[in-house]
Structures are given as structure tokens and as C-alpha cells.
C-alpha distance (Angstrom), angle and dihedral (degrees) to the residues before:
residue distance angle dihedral
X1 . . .
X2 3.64 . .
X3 3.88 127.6 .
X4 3.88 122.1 -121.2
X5 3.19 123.9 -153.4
X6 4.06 120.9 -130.1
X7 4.08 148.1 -169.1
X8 3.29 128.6 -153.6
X9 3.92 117.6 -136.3
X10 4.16 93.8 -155.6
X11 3.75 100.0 51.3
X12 3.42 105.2 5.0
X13 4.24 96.7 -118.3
X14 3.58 112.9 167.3
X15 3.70 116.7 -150.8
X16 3.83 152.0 144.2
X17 3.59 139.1 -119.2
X18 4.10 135.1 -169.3
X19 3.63 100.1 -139.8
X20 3.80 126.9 144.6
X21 3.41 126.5 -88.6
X22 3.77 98.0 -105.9
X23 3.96 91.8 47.1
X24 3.61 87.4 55.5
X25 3.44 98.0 115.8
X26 3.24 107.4 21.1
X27 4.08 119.5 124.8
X28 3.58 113.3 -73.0
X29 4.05 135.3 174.4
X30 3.65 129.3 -122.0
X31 3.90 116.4 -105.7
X32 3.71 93.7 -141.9
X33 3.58 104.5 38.5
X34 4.03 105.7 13.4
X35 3.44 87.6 -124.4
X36 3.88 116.8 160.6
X37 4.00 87.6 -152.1
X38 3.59 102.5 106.2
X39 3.44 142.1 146.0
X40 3.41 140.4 -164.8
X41 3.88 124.3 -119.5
X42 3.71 130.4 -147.5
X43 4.13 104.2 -115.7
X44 3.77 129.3 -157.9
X45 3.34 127.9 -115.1
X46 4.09 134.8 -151.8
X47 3.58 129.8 -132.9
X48 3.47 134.2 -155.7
X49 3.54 128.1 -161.5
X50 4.05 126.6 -172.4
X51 3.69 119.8 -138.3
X52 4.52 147.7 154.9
X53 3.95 76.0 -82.0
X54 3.57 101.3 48.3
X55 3.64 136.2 -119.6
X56 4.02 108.6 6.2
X57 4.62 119.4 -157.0
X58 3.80 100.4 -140.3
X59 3.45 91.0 162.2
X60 4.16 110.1 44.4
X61 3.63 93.8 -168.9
X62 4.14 93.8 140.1
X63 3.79 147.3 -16.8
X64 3.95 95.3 -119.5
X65 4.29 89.6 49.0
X66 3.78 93.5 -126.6
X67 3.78 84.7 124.3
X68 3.91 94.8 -117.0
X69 3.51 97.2 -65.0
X70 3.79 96.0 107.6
X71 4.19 133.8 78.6
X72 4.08 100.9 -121.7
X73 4.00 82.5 110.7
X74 3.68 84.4 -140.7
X75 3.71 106.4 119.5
X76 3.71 138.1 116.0
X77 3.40 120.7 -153.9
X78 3.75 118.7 -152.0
């Protein structure tokens, strides 16, 4: 299941959530607040490419590879 990535409108949480794929954008409520007033937010992804050199970043999205969608605060955006 992948994780989505989410902003609430009331108190402007942001958050993520493994949900399926299908369930996506279905209504969901704010951790913080309980809020119903959520939106979805487009997430990066990472790539990985295989080469004579080894394993290639196309996609910098973040240091730990969860493709930004984590909290390790670690990530640099390019």
C-alpha cells in the first residue's frame, strides 16, 4: 500500500497515511484537529536506475529513499 501525503484546511496539519490505492481519496479526518477538511497532496517519488557505475538517484526526493513522504526531516529537495 502506498502512503499519501495530506493537508488539512482547518489547522493546517500536514500528514501521511498508508491507504490503498482505491481509498486514496476517499474522506479522511485530521489527526490533530479531527477535521474532515482534507486534501490530498501531490507526493514525490524516487527513481533508481542500475548502471557500469552502480546504483544511479534520478529522482533526489530524500536521503532515507521513502520518496519524501516520511517524518525523518532529512530530505533535500532538488
Amino acid at each position: 500500500m502506498p502512503l499519501y501525503e495530506y493537508h488539512c484546511d482547518a489547522c493546517e496539519n500536514e500528514f501521511t497515511k498508508r491507504r490503498a490505492i482505491k481509498e486514496a481519496d476517499a474522506p479522511l479526518q485530521c489527526p490533530e484537529c479531527e477535521s474532515q477538511n482534507v486534501t490530498r497532496k501531490l507526493s514525490l517519488f524516487i527513481a533508481f536506475t542500475k548502471s557500469d557505475a552502480g546504483a544511479q538517484n534520478l529522482g533526489s526526493a530524500g536521503s532515507c529513499g521513502c520518496g519524501g513522504a516520511c517524518a525523518c526531516g532529512g530530505h533535500s529537495f532538488n
